[in-house]
mmCIF file of the N, C-alpha and C atoms, coordinates in Angstrom:
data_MODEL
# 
_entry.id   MODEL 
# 
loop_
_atom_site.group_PDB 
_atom_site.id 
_atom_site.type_symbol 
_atom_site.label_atom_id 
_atom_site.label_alt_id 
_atom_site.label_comp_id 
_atom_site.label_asym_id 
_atom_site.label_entity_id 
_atom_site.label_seq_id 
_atom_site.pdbx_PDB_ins_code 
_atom_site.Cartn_x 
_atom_site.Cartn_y 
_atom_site.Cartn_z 
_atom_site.occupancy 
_atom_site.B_iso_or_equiv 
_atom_site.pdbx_formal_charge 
_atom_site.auth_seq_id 
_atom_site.auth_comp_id 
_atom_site.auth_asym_id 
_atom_site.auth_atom_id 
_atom_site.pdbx_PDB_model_num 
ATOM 1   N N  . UNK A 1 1  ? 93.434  96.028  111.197 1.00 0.00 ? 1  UNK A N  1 
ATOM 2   C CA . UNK A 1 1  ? 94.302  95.588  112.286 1.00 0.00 ? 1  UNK A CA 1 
ATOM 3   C C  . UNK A 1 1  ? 95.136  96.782  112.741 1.00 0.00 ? 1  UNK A C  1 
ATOM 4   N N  . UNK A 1 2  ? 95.507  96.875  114.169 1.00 0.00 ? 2  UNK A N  1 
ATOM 5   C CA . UNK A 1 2  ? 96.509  97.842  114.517 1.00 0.00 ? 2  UNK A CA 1 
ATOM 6   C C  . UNK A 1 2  ? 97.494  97.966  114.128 1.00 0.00 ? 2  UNK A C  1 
ATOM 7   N N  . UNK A 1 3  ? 98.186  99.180  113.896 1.00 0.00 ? 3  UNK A N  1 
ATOM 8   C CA . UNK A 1 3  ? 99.805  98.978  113.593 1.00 0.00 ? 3  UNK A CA 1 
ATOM 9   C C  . UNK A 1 3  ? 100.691 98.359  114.222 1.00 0.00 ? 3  UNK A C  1 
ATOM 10  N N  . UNK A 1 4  ? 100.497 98.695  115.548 1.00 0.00 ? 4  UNK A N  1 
ATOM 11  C CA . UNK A 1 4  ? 101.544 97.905  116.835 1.00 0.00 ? 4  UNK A CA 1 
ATOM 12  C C  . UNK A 1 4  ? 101.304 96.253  117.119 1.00 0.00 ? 4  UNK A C  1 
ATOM 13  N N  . UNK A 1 5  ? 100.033 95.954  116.209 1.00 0.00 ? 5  UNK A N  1 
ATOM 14  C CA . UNK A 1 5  ? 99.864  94.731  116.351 1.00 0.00 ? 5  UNK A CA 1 
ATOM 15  C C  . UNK A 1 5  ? 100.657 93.744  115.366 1.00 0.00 ? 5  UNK A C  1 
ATOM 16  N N  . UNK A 1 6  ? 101.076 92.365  115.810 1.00 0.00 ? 6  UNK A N  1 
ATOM 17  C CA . UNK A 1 6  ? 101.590 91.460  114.296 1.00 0.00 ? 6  UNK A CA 1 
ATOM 18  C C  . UNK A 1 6  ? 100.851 90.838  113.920 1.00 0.00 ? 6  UNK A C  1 
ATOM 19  N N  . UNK A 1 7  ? 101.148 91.054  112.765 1.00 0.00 ? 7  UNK A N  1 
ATOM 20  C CA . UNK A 1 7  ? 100.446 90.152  111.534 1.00 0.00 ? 7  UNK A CA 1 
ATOM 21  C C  . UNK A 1 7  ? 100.069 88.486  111.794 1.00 0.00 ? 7  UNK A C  1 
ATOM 22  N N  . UNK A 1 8  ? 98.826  88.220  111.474 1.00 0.00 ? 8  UNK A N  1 
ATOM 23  C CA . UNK A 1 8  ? 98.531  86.925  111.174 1.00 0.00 ? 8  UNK A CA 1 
ATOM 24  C C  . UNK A 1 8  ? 99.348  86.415  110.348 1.00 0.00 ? 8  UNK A C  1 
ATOM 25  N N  . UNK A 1 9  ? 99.563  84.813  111.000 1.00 0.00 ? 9  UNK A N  1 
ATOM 26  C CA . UNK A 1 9  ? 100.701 83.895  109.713 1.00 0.00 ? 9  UNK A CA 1 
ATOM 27  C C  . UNK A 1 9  ? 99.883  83.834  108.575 1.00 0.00 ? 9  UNK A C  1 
ATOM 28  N N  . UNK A 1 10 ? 98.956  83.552  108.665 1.00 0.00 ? 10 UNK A N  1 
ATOM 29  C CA . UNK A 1 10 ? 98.607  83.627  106.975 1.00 0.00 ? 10 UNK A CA 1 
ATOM 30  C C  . UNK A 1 10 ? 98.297  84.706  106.663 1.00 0.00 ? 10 UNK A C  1 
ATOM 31  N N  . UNK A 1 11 ? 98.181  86.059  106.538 1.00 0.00 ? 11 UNK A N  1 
ATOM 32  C CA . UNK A 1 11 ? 98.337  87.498  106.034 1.00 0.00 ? 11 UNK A CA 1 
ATOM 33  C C  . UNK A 1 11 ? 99.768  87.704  106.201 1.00 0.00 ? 11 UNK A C  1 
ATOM 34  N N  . UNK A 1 12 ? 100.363 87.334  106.666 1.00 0.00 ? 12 UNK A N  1 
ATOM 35  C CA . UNK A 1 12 ? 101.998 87.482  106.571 1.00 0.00 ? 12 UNK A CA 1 
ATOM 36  C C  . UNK A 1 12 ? 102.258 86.695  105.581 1.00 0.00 ? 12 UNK A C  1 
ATOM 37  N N  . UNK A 1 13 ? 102.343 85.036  105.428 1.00 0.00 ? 13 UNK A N  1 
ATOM 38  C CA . UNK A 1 13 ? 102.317 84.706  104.208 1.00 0.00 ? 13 UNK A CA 1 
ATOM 39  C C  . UNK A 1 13 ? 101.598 85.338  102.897 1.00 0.00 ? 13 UNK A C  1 
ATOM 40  N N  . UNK A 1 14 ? 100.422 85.237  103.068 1.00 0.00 ? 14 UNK A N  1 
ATOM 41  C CA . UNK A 1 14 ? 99.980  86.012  102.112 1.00 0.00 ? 14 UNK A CA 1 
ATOM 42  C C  . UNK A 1 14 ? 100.627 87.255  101.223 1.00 0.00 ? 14 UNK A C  1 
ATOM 43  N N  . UNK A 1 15 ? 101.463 88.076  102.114 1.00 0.00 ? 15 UNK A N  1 
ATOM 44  C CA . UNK A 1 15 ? 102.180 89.715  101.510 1.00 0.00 ? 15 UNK A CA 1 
ATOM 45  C C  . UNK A 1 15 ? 103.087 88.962  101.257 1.00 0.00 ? 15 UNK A C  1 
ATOM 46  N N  . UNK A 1 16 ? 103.956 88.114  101.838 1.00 0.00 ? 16 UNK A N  1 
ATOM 47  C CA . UNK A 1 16 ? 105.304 87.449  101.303 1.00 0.00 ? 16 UNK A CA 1 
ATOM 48  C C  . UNK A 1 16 ? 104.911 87.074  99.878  1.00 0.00 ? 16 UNK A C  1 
ATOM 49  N N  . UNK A 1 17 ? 104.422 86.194  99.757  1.00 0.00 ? 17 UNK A N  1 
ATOM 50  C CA . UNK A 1 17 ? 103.779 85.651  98.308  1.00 0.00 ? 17 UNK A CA 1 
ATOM 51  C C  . UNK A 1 17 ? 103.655 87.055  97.767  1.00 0.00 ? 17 UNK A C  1 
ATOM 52  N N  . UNK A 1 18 ? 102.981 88.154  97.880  1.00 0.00 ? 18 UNK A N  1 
ATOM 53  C CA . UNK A 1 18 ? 102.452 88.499  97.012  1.00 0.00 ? 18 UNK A CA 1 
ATOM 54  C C  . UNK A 1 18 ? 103.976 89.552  96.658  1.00 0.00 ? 18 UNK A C  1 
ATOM 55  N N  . UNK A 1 19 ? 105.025 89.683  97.168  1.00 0.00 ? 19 UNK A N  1 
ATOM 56  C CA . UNK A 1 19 ? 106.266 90.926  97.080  1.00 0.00 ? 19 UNK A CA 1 
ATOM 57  C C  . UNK A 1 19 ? 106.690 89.602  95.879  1.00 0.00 ? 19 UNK A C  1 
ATOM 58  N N  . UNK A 1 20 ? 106.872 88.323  96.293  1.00 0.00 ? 20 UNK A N  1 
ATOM 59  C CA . UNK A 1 20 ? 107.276 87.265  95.654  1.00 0.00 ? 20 UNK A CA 1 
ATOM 60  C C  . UNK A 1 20 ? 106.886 87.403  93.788  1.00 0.00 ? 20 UNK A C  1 
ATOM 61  N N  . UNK A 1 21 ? 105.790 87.305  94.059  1.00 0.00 ? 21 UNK A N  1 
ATOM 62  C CA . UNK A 1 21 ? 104.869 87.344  92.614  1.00 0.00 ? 21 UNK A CA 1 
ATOM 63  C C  . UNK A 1 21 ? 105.659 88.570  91.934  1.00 0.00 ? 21 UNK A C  1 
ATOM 64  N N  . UNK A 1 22 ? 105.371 90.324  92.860  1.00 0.00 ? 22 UNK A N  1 
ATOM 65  C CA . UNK A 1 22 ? 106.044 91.344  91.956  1.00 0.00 ? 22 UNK A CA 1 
ATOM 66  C C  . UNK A 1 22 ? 107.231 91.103  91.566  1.00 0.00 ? 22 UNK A C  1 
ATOM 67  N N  . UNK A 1 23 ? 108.618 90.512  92.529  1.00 0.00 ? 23 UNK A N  1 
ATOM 68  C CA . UNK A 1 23 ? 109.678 90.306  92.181  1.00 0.00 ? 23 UNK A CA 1 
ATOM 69  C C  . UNK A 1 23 ? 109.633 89.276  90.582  1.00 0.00 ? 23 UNK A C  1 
ATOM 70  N N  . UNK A 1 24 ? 108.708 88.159  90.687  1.00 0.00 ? 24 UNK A N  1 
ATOM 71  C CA . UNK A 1 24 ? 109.256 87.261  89.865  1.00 0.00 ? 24 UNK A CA 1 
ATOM 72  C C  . UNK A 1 24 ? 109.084 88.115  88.346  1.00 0.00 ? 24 UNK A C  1 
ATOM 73  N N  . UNK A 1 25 ? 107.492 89.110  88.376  1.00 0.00 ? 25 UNK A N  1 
ATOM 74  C CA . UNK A 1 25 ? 107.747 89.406  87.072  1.00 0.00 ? 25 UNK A CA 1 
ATOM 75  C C  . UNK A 1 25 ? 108.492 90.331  86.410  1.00 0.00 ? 25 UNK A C  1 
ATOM 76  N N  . UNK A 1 26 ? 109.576 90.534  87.117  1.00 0.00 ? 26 UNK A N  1 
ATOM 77  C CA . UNK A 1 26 ? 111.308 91.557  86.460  1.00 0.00 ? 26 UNK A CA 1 
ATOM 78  C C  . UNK A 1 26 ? 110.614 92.791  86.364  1.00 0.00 ? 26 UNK A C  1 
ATOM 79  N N  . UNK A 1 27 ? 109.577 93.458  86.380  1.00 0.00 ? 27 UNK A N  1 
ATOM 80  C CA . UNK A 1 27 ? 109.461 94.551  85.341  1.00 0.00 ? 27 UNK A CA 1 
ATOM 81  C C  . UNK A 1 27 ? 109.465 95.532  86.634  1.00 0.00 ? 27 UNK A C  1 
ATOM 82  N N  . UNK A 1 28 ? 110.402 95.156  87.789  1.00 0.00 ? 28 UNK A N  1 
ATOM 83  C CA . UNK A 1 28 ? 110.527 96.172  88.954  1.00 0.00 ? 28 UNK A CA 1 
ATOM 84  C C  . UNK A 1 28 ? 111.834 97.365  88.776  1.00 0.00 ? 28 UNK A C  1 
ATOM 85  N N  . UNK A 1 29 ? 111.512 98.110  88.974  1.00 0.00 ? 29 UNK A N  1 
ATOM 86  C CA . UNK A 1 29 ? 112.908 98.891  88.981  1.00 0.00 ? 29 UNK A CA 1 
ATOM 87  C C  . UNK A 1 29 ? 114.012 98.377  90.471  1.00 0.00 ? 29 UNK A C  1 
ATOM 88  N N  . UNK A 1 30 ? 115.072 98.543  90.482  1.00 0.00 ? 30 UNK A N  1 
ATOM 89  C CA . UNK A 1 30 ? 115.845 98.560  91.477  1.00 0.00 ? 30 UNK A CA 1 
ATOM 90  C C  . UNK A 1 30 ? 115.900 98.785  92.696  1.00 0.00 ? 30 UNK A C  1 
ATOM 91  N N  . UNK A 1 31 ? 115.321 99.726  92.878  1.00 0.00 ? 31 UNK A N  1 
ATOM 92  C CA . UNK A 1 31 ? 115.326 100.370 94.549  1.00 0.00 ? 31 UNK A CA 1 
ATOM 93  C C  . UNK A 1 31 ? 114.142 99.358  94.698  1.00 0.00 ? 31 UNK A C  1 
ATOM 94  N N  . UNK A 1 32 ? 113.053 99.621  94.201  1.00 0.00 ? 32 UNK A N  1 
ATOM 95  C CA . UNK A 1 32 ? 111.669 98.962  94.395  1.00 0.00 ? 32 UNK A CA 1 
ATOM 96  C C  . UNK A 1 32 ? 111.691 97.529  94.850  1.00 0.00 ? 32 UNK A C  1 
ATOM 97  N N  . UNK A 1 33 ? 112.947 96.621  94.268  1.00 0.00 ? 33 UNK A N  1 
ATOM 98  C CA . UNK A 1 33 ? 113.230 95.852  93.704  1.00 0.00 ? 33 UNK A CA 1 
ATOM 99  C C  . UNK A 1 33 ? 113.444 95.613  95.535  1.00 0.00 ? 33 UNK A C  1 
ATOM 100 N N  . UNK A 1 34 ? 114.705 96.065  95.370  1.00 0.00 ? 34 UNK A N  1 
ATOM 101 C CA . UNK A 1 34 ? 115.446 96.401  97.037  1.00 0.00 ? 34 UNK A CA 1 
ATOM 102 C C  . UNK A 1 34 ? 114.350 95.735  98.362  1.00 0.00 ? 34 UNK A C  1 
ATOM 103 N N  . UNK A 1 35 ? 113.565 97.024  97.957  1.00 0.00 ? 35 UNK A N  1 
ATOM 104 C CA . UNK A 1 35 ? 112.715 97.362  99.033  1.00 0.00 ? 35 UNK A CA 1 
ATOM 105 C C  . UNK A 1 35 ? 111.541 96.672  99.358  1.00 0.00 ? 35 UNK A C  1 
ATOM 106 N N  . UNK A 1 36 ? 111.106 95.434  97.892  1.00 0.00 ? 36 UNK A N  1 
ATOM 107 C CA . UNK A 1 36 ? 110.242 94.523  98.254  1.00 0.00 ? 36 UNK A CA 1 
ATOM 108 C C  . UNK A 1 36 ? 110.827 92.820  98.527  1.00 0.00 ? 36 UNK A C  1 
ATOM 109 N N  . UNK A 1 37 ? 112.513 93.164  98.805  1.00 0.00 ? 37 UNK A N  1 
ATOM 110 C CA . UNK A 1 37 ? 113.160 91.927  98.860  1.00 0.00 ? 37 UNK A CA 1 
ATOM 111 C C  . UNK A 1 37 ? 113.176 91.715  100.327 1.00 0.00 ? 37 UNK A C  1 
ATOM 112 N N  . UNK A 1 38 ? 113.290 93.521  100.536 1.00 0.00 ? 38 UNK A N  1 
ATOM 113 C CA . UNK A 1 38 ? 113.841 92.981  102.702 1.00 0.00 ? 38 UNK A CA 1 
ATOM 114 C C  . UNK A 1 38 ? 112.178 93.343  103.303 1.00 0.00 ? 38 UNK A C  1 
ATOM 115 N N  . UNK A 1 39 ? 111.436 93.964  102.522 1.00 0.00 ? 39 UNK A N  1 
ATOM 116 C CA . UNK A 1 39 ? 109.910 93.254  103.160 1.00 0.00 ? 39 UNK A CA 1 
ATOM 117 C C  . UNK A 1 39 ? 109.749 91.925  103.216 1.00 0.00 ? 39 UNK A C  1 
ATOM 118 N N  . UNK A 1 40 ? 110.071 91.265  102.014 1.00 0.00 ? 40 UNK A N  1 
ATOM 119 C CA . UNK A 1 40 ? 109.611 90.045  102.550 1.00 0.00 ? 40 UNK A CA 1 
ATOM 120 C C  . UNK A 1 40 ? 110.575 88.998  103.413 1.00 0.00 ? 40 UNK A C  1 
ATOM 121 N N  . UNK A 1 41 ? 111.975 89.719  103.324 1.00 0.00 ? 41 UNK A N  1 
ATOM 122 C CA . UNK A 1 41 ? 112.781 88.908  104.355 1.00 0.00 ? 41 UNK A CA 1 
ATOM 123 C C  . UNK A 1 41 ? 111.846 88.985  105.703 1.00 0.00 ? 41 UNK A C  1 
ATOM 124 N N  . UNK A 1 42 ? 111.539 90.381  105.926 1.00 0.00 ? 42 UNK A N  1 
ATOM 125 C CA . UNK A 1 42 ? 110.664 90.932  107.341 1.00 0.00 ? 42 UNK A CA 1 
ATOM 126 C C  . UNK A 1 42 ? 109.846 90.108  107.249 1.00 0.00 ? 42 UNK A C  1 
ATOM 127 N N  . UNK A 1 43 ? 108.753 89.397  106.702 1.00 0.00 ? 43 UNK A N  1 
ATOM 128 C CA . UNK A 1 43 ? 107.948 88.585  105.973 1.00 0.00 ? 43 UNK A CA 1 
ATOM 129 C C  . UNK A 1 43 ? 107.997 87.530  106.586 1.00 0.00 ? 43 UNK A C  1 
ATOM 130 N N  . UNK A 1 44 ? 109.148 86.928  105.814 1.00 0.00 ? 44 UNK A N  1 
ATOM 131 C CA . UNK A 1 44 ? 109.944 85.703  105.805 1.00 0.00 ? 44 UNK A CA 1 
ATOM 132 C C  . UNK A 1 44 ? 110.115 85.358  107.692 1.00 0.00 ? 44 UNK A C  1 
ATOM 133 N N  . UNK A 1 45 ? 110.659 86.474  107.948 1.00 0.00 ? 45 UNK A N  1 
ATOM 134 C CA . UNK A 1 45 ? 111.174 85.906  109.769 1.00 0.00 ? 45 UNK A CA 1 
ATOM 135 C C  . UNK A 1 45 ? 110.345 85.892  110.906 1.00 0.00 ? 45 UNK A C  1 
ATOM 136 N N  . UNK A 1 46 ? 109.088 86.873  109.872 1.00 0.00 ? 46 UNK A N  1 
ATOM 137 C CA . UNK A 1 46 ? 107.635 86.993  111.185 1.00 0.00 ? 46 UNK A CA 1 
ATOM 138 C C  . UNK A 1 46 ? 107.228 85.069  110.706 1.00 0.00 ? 46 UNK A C  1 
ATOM 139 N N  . UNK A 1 47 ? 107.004 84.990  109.789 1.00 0.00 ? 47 UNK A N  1 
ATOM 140 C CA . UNK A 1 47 ? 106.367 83.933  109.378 1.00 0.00 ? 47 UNK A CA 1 
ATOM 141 C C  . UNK A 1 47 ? 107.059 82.786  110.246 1.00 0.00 ? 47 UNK A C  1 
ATOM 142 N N  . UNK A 1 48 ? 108.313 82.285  109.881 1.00 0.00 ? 48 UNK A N  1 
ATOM 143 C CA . UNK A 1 48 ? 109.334 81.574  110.932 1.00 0.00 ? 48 UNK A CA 1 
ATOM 144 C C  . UNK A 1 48 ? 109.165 81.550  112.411 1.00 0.00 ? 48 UNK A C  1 
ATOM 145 N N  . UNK A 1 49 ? 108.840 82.861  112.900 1.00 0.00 ? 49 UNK A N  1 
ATOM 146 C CA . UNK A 1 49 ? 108.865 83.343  114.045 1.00 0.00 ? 49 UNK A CA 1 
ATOM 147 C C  . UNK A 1 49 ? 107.243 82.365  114.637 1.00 0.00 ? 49 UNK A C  1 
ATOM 148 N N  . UNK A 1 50 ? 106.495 82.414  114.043 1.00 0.00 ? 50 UNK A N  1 
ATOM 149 C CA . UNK A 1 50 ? 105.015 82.048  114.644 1.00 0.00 ? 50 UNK A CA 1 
ATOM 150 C C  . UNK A 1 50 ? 105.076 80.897  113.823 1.00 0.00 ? 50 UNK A C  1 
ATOM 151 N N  . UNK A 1 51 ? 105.769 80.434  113.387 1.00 0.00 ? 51 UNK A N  1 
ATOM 152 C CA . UNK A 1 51 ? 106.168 78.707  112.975 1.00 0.00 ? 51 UNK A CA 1 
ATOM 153 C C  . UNK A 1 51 ? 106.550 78.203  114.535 1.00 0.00 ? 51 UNK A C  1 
ATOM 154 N N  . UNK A 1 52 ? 107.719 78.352  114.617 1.00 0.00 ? 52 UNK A N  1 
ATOM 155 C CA . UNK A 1 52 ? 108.311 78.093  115.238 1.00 0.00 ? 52 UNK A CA 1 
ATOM 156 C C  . UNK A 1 52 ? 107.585 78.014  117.296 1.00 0.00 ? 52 UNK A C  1 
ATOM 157 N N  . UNK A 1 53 ? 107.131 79.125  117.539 1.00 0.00 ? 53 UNK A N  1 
ATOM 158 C CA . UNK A 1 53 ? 106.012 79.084  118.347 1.00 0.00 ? 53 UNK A CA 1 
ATOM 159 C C  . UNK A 1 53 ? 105.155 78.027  118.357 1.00 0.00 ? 53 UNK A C  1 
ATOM 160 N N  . UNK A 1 54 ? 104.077 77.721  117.030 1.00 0.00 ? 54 UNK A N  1 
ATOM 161 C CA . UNK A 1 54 ? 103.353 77.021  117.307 1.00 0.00 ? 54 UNK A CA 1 
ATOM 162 C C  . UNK A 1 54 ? 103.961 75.485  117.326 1.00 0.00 ? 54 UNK A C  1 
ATOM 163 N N  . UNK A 1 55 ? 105.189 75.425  116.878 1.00 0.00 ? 55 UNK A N  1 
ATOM 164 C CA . UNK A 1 55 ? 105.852 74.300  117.339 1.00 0.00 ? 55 UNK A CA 1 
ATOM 165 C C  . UNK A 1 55 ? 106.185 73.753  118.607 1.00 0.00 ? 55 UNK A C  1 
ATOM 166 N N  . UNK A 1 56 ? 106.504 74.759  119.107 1.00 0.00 ? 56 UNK A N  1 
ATOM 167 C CA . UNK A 1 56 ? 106.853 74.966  121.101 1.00 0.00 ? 56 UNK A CA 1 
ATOM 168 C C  . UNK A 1 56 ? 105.580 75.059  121.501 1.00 0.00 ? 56 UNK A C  1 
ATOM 169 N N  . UNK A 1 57 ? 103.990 75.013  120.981 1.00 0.00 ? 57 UNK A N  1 
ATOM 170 C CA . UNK A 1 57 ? 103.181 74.977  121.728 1.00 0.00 ? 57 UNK A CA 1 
ATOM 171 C C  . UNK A 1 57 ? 102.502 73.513  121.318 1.00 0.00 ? 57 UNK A C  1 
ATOM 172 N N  . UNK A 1 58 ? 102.841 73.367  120.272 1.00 0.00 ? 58 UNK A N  1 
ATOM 173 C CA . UNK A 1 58 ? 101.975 71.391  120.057 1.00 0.00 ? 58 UNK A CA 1 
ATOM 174 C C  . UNK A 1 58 ? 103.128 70.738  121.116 1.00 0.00 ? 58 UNK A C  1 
ATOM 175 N N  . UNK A 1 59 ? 104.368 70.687  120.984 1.00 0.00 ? 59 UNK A N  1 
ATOM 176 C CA . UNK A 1 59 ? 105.514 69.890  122.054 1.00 0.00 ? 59 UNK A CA 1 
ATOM 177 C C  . UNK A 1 59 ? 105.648 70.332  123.384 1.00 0.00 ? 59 UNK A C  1 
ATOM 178 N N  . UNK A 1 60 ? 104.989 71.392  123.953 1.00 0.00 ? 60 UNK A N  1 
ATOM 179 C CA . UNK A 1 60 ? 104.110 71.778  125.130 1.00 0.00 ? 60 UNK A CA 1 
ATOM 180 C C  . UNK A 1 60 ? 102.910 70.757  125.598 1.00 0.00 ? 60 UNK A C  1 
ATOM 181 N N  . UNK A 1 61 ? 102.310 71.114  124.512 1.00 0.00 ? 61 UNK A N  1 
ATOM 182 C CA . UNK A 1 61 ? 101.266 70.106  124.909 1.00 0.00 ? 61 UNK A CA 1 
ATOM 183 C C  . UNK A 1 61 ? 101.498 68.837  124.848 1.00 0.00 ? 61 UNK A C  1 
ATOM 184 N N  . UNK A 1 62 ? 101.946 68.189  124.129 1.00 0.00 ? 62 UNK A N  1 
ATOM 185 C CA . UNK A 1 62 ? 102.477 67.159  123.718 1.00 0.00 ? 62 UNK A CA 1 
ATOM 186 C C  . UNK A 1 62 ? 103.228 66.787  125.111 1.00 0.00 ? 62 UNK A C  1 
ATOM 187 N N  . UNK A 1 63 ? 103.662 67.295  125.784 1.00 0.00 ? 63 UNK A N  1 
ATOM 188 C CA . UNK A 1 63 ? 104.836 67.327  127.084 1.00 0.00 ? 63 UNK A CA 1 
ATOM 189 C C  . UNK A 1 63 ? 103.454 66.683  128.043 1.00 0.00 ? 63 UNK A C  1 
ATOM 190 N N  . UNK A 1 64 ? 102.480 68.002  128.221 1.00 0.00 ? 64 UNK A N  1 
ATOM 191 C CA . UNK A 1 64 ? 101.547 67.311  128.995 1.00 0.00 ? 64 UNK A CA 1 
ATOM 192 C C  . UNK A 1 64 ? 100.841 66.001  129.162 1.00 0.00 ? 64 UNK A C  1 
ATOM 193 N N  . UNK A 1 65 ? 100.542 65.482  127.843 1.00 0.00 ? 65 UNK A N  1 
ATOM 194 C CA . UNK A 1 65 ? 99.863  63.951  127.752 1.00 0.00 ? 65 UNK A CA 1 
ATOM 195 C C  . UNK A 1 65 ? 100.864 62.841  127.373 1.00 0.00 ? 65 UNK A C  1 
ATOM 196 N N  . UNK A 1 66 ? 102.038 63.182  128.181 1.00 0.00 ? 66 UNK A N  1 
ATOM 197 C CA . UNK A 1 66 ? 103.054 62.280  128.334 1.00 0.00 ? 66 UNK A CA 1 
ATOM 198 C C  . UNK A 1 66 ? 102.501 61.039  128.819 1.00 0.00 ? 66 UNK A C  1 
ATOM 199 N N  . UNK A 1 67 ? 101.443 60.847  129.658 1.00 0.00 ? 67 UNK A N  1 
ATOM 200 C CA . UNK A 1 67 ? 100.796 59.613  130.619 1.00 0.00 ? 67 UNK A CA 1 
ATOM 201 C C  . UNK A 1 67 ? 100.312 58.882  129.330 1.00 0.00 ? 67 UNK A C  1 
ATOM 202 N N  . UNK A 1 68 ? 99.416  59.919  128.481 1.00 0.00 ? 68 UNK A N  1 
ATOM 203 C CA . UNK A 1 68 ? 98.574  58.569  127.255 1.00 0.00 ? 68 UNK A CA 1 
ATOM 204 C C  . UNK A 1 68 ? 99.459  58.280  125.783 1.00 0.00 ? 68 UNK A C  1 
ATOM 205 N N  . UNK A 1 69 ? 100.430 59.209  125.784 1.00 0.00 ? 69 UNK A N  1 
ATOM 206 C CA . UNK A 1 69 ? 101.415 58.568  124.475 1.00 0.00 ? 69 UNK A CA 1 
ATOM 207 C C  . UNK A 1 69 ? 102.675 59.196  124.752 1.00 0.00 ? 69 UNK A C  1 
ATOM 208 N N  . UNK A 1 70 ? 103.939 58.346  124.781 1.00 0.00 ? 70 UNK A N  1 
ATOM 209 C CA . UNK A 1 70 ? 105.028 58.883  125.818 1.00 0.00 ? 70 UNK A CA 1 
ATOM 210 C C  . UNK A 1 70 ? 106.000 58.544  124.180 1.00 0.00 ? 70 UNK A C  1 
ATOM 211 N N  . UNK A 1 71 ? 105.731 59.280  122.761 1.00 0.00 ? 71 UNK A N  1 
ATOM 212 C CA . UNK A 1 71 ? 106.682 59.280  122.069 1.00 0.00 ? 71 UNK A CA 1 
ATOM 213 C C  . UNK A 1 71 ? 106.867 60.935  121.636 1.00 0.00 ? 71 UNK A C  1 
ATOM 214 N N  . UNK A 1 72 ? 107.998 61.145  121.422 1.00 0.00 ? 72 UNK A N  1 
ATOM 215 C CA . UNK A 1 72 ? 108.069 62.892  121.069 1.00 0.00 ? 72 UNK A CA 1 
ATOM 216 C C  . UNK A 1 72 ? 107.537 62.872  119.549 1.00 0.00 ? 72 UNK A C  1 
ATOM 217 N N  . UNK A 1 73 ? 107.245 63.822  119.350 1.00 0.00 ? 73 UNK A N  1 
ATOM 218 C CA . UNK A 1 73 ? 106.073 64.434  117.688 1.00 0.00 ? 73 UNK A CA 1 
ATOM 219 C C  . UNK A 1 73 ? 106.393 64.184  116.927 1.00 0.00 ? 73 UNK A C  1 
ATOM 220 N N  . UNK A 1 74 ? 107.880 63.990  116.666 1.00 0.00 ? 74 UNK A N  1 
ATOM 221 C CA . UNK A 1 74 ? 108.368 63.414  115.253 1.00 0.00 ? 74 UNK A CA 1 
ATOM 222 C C  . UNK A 1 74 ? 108.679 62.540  115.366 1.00 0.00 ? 74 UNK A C  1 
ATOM 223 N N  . UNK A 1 75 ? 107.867 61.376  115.719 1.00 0.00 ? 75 UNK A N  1 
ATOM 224 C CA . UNK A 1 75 ? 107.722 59.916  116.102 1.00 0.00 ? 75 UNK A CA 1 
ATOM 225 C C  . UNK A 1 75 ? 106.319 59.507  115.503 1.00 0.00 ? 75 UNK A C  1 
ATOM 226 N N  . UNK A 1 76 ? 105.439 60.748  115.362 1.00 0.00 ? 76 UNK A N  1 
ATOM 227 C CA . UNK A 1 76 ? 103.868 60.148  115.403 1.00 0.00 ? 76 UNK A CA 1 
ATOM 228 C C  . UNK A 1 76 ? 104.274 60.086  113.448 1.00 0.00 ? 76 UNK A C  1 
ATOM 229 N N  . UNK A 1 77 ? 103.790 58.649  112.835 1.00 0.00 ? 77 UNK A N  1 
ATOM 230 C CA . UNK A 1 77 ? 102.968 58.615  111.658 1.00 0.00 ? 77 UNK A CA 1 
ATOM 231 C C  . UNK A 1 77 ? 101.659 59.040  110.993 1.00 0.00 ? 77 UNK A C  1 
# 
């Protein structure tokens, strides 16, 4: 993939999980420690970020077929 390009949500999840995993097993030094906490914050807000999108695009659509079911998304069972 390009550099200038963003990450897929699930390869973004994916590295989150995986800084996750190094953090949990302690045996990081400090800086390292640091530096794989605000990757995955970076991680963390791309991931949110294209959450959040594909939310504004199902209630987009959802907007459109107002004629065949006229309840908003967190209405459907």
């Amino acid at each position: 993939m390009a550099e200038n390009q963003p990450m897929g949500f699930e390869a973004a999840l994916e590295e989150l999980e995986r800084r996750v995993r190094r953090l949990e097993g302690g045996d990081v030094p400090l800086d390292e420690a640091l530096a794989l906490y605000e990757e995955g914050m970076q991680l963390a807000r791309a991931c949110q970020a294209q959450l959040e999108a594909a939310e504004a695009r199902v209630a987009s659509i959802h907007r459109g077929t107002r004629g065949i079911e006229d309840r908003p998304v967190d209405d459907v069972e």
